[in-house]
N, CA, C and O atoms as a GROMACS GRO file, in nm:
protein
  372
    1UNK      N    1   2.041  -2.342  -1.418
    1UNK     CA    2   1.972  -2.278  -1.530
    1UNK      C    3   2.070  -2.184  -1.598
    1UNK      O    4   2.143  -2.105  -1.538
    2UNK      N    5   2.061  -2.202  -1.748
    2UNK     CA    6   2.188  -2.061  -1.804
    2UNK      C    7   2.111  -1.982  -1.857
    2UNK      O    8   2.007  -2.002  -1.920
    3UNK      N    9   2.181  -1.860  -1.823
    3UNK     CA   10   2.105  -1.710  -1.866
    3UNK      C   11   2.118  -1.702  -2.003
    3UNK      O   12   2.219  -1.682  -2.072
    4UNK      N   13   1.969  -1.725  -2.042
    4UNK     CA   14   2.029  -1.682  -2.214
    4UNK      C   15   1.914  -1.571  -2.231
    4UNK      O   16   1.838  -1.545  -2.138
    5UNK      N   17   1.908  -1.515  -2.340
    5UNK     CA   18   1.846  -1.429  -2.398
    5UNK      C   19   1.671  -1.489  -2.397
    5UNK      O   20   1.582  -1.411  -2.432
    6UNK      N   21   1.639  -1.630  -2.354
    6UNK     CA   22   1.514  -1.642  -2.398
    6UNK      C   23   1.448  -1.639  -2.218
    6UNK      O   24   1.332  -1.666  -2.186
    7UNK      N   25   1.565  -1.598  -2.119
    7UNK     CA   26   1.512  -1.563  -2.002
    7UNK      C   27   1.320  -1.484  -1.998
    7UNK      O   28   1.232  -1.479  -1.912
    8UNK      N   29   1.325  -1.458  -2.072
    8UNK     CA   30   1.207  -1.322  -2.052
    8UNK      C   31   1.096  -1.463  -2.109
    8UNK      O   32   0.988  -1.421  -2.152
    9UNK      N   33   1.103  -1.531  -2.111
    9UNK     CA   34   1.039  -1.630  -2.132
    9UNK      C   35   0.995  -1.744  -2.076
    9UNK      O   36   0.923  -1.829  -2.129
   10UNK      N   37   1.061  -1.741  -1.922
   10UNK     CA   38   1.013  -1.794  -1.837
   10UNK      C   39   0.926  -1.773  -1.785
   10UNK      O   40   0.873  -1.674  -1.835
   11UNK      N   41   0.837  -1.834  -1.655
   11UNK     CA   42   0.750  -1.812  -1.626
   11UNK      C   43   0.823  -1.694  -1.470
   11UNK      O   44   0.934  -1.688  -1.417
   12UNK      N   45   0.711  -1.628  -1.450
   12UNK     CA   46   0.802  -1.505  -1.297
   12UNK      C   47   0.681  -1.554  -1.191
   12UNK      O   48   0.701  -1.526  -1.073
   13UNK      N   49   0.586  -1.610  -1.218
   13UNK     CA   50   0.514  -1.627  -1.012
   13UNK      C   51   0.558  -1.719  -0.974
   13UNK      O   52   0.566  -1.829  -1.029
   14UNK      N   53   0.594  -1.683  -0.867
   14UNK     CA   54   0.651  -1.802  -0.764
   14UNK      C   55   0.824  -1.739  -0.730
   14UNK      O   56   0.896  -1.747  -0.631
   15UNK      N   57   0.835  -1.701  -0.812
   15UNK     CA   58   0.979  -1.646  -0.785
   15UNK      C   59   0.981  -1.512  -0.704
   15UNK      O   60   0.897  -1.422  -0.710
   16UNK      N   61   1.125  -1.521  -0.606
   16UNK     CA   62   1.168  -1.367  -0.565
   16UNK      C   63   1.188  -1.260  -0.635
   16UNK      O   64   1.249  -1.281  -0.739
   17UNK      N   65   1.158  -1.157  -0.615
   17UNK     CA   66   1.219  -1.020  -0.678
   17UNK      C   67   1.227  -0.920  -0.602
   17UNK      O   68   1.181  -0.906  -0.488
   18UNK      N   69   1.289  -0.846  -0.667
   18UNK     CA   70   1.309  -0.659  -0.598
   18UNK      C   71   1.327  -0.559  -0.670
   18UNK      O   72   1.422  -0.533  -0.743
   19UNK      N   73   1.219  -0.491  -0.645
   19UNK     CA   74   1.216  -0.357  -0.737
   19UNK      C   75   1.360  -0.313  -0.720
   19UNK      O   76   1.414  -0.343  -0.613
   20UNK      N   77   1.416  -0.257  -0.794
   20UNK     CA   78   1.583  -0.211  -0.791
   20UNK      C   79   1.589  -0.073  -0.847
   20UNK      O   80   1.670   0.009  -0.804
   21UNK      N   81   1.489  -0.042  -0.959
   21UNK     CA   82   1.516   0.124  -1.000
   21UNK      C   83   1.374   0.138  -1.052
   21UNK      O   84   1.318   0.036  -1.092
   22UNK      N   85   1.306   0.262  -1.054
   22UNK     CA   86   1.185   0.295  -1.091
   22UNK      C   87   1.122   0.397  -1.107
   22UNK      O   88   1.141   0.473  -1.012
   23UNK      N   89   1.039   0.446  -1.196
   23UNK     CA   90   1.017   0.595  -1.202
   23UNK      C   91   0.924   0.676  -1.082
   23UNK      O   92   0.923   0.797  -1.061
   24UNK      N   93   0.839   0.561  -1.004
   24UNK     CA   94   0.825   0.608  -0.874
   24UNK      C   95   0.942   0.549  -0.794
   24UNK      O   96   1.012   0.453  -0.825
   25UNK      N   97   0.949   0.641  -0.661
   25UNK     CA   98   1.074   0.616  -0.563
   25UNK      C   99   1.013   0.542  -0.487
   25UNK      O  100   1.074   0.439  -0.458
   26UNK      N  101   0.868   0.563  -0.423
   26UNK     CA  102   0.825   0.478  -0.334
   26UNK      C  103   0.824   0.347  -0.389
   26UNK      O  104   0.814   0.262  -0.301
   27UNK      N  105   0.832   0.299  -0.508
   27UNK     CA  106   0.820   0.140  -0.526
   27UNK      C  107   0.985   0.091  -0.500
   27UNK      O  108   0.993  -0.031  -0.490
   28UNK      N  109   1.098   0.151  -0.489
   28UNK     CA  110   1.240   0.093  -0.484
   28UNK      C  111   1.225   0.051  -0.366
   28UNK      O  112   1.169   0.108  -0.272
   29UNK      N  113   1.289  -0.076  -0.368
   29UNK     CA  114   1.302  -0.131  -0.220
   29UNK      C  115   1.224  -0.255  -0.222
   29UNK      O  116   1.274  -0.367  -0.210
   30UNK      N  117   1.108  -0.232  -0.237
   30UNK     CA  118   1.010  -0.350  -0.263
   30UNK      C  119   1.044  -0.467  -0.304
   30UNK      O  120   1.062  -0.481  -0.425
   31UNK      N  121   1.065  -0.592  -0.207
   31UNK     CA  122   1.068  -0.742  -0.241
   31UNK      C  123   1.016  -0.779  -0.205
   31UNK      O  124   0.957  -0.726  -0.111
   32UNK      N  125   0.982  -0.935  -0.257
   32UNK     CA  126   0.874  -1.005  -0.186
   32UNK      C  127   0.880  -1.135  -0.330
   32UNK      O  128   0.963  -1.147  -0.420
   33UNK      N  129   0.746  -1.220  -0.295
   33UNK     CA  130   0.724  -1.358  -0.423
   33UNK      C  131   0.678  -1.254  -0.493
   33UNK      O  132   0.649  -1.143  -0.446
   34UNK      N  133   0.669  -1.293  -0.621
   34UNK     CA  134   0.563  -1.299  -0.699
   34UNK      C  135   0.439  -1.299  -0.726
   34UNK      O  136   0.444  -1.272  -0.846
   35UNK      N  137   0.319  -1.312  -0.698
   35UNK     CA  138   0.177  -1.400  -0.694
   35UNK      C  139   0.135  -1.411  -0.841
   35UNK      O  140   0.136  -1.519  -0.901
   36UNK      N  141   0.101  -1.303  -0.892
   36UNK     CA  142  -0.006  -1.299  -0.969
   36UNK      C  143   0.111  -1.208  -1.112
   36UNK      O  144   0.221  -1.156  -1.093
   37UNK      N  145   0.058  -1.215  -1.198
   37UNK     CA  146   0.114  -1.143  -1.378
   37UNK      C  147   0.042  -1.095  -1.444
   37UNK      O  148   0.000  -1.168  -1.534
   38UNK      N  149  -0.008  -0.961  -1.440
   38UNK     CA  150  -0.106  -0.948  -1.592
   38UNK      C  151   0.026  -0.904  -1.685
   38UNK      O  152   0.148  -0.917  -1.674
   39UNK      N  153  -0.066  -0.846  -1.782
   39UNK     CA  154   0.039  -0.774  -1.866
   39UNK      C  155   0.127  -0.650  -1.835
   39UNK      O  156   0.250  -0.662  -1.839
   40UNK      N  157   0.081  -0.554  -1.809
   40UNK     CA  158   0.128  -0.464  -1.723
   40UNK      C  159   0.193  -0.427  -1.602
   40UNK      O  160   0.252  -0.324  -1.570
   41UNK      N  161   0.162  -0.566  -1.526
   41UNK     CA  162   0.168  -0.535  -1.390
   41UNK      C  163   0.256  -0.663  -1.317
   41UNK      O  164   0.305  -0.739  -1.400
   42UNK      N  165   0.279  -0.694  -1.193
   42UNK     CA  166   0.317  -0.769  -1.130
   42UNK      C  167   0.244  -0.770  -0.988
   42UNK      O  168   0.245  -0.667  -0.921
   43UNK      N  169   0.185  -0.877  -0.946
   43UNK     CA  170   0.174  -0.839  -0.779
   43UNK      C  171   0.248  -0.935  -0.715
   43UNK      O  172   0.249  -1.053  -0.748
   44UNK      N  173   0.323  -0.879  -0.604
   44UNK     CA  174   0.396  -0.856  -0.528
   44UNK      C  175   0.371  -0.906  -0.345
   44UNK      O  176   0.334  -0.814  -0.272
   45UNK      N  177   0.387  -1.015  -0.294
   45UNK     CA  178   0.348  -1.008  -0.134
   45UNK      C  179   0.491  -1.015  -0.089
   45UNK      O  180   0.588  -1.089  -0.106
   46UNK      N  181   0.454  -0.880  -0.010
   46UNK     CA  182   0.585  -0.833   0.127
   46UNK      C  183   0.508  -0.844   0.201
   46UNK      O  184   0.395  -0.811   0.168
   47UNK      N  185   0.531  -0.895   0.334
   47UNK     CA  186   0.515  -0.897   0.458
   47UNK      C  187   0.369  -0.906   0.473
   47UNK      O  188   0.310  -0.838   0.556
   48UNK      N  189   0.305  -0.994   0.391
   48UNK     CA  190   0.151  -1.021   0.406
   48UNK      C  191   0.074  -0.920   0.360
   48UNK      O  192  -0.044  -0.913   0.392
   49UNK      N  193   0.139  -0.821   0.270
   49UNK     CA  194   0.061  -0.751   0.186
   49UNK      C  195   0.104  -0.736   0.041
   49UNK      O  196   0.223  -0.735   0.008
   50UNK      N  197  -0.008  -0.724  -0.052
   50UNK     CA  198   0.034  -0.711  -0.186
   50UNK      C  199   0.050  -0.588  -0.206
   50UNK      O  200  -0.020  -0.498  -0.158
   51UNK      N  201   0.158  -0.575  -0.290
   51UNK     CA  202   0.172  -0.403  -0.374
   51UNK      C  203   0.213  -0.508  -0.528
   51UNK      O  204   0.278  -0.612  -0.542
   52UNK      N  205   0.130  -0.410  -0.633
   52UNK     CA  206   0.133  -0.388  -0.736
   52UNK      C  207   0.237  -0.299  -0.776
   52UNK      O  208   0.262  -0.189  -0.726
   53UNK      N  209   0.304  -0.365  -0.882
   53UNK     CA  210   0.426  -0.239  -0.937
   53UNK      C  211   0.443  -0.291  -1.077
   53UNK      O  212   0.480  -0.398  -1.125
   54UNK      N  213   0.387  -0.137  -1.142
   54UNK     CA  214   0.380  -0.121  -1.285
   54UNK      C  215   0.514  -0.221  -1.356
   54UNK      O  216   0.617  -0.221  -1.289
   55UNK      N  217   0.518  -0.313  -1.502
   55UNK     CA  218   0.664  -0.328  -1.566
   55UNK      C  219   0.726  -0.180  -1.641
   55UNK      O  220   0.840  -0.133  -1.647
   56UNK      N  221   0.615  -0.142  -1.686
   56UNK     CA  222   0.749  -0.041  -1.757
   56UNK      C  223   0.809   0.062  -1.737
   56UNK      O  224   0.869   0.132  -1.818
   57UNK      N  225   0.789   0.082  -1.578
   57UNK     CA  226   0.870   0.179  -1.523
   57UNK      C  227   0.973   0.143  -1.421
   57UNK      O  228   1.044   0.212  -1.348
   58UNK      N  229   0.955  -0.040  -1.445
   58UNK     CA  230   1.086  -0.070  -1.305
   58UNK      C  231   1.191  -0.128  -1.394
   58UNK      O  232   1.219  -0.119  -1.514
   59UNK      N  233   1.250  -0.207  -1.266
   59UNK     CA  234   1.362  -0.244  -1.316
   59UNK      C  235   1.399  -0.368  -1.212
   59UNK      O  236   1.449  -0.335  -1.104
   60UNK      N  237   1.383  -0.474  -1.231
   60UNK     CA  238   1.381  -0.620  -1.134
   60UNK      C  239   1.464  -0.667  -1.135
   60UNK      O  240   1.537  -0.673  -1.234
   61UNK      N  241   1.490  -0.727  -1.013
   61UNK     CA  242   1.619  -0.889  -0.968
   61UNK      C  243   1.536  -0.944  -0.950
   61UNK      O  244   1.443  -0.902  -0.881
   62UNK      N  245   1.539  -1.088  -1.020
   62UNK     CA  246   1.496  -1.146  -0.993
   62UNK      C  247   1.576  -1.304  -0.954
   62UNK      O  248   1.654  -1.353  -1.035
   63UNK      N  249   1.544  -1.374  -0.819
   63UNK     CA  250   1.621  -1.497  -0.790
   63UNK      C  251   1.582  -1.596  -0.831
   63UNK      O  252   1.480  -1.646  -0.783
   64UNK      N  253   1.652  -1.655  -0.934
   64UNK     CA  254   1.587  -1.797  -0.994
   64UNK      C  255   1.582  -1.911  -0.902
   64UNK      O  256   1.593  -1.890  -0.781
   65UNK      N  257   1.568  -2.025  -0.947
   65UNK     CA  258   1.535  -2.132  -0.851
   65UNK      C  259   1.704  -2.152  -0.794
   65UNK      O  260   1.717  -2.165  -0.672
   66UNK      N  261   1.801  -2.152  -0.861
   66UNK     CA  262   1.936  -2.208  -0.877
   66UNK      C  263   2.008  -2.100  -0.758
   66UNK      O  264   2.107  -2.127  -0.690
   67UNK      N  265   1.926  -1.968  -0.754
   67UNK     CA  266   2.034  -1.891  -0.648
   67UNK      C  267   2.018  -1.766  -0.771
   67UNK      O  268   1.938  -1.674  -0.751
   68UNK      N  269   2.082  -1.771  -0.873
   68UNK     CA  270   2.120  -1.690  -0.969
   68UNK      C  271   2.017  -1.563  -0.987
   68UNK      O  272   1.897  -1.562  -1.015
   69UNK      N  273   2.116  -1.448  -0.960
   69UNK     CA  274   2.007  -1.315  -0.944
   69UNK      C  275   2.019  -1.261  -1.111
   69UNK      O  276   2.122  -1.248  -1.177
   70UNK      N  277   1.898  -1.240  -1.145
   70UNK     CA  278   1.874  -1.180  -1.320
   70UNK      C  279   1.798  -1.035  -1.296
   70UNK      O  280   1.692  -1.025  -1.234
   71UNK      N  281   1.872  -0.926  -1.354
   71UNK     CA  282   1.848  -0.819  -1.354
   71UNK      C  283   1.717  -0.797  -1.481
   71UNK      O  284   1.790  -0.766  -1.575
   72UNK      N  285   1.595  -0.794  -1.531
   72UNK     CA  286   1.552  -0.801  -1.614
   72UNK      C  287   1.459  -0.644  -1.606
   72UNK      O  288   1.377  -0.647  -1.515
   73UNK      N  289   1.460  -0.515  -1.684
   73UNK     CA  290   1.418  -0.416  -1.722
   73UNK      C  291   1.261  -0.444  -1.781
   73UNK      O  292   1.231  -0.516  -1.876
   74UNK      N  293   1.192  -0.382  -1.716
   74UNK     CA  294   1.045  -0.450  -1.706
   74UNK      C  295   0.953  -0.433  -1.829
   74UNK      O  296   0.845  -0.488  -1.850
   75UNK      N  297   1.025  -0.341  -1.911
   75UNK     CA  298   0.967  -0.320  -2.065
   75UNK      C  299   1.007  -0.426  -2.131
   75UNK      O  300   0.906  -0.468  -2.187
   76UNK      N  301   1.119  -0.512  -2.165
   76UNK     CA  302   1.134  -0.614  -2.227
   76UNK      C  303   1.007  -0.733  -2.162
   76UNK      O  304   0.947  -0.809  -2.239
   77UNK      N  305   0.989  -0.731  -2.045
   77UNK     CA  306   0.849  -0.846  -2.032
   77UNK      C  307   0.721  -0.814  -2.034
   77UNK      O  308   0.631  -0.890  -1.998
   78UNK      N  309   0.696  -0.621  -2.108
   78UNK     CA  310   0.552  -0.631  -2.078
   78UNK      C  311   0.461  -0.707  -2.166
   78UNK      O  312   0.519  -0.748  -2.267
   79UNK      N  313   0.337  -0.739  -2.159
   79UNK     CA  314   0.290  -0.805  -2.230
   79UNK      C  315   0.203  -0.941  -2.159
   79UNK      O  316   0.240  -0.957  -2.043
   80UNK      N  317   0.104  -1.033  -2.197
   80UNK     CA  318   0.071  -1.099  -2.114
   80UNK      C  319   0.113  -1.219  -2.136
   80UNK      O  320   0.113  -1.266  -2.250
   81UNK      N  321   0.168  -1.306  -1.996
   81UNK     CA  322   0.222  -1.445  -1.999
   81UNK      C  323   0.244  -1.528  -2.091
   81UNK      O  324   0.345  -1.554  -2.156
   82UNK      N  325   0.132  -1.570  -2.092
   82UNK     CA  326   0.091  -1.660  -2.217
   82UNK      C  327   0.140  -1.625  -2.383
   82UNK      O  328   0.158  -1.704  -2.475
   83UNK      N  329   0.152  -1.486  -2.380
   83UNK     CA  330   0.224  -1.451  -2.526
   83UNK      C  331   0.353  -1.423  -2.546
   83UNK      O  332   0.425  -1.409  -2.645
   84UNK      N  333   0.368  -1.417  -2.423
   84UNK     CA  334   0.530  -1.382  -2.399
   84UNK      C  335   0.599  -1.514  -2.470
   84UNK      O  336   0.692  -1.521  -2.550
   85UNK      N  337   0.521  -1.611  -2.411
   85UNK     CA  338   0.596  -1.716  -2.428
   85UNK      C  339   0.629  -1.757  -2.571
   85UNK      O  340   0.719  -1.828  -2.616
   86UNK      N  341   0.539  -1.696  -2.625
   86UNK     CA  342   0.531  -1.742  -2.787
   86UNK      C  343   0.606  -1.723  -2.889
   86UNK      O  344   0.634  -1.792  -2.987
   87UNK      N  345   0.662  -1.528  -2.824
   87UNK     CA  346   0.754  -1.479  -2.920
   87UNK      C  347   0.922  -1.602  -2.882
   87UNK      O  348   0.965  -1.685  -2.803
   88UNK      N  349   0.954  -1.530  -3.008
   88UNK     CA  350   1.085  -1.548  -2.996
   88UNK      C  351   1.174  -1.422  -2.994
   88UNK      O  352   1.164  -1.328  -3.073
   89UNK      N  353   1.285  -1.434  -2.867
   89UNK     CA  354   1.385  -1.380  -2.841
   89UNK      C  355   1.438  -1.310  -2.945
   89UNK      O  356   1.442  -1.365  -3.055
   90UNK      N  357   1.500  -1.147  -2.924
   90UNK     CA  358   1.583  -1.051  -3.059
   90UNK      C  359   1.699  -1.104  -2.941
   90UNK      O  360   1.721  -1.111  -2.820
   91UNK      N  361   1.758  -1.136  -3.083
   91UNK     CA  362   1.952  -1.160  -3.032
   91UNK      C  363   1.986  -1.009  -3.028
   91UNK      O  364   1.932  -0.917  -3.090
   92UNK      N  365   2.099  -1.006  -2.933
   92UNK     CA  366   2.181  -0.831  -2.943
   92UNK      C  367   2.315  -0.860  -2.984
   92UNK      O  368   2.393  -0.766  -3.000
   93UNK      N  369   2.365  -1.022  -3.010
   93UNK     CA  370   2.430  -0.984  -3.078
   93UNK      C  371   2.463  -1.084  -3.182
   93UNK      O  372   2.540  -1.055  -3.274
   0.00000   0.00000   0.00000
């Protein structure tokens, strides 16, 4: 898969992640699948429990199918699934 700018446009359940930076401390650390997407939110199963962790205060790795870890800042995906998909990508450059 190549990292392009329309990344934020994939789909994220089912995939790995890890909270990596966040405006709460207790959510850093946190990996686990995916499950569930609203707009706001992500849930999260570690170790047979879900935690919820807000997007626009983290900051995610996420492991694509290929291996490839994508750092994605959780304000660029808030919003819900289904509309995400719709927009189109701002080039940066």
């Amino acid at each position: 898969m190549n990292i392009t700018p329309n990344i934020v446009q994939h789909e994220f359940i089912g995939l790995e992640t890890a909270v990596v930076n966040s405006s709460n401390p207790a959510m850093v650390g946190i990996s686990g699948r995916v499950i569930n997407e609203t707009r706001n939110t992500f849930t999260i199963k570690q170790d047979n429990k879900m935690k919820v962790i807000a997007k626009d205060t983290s900051i995610f790795d996420f492991i694509l199918t290929d291996g490839t870890i994508v750092e994605i800042e959780g304000k660029v995906i808030m919003g819900r699934p289904e509309s995400r998909l719709k927009k189109r990508p701002r080039r940066l450059w």
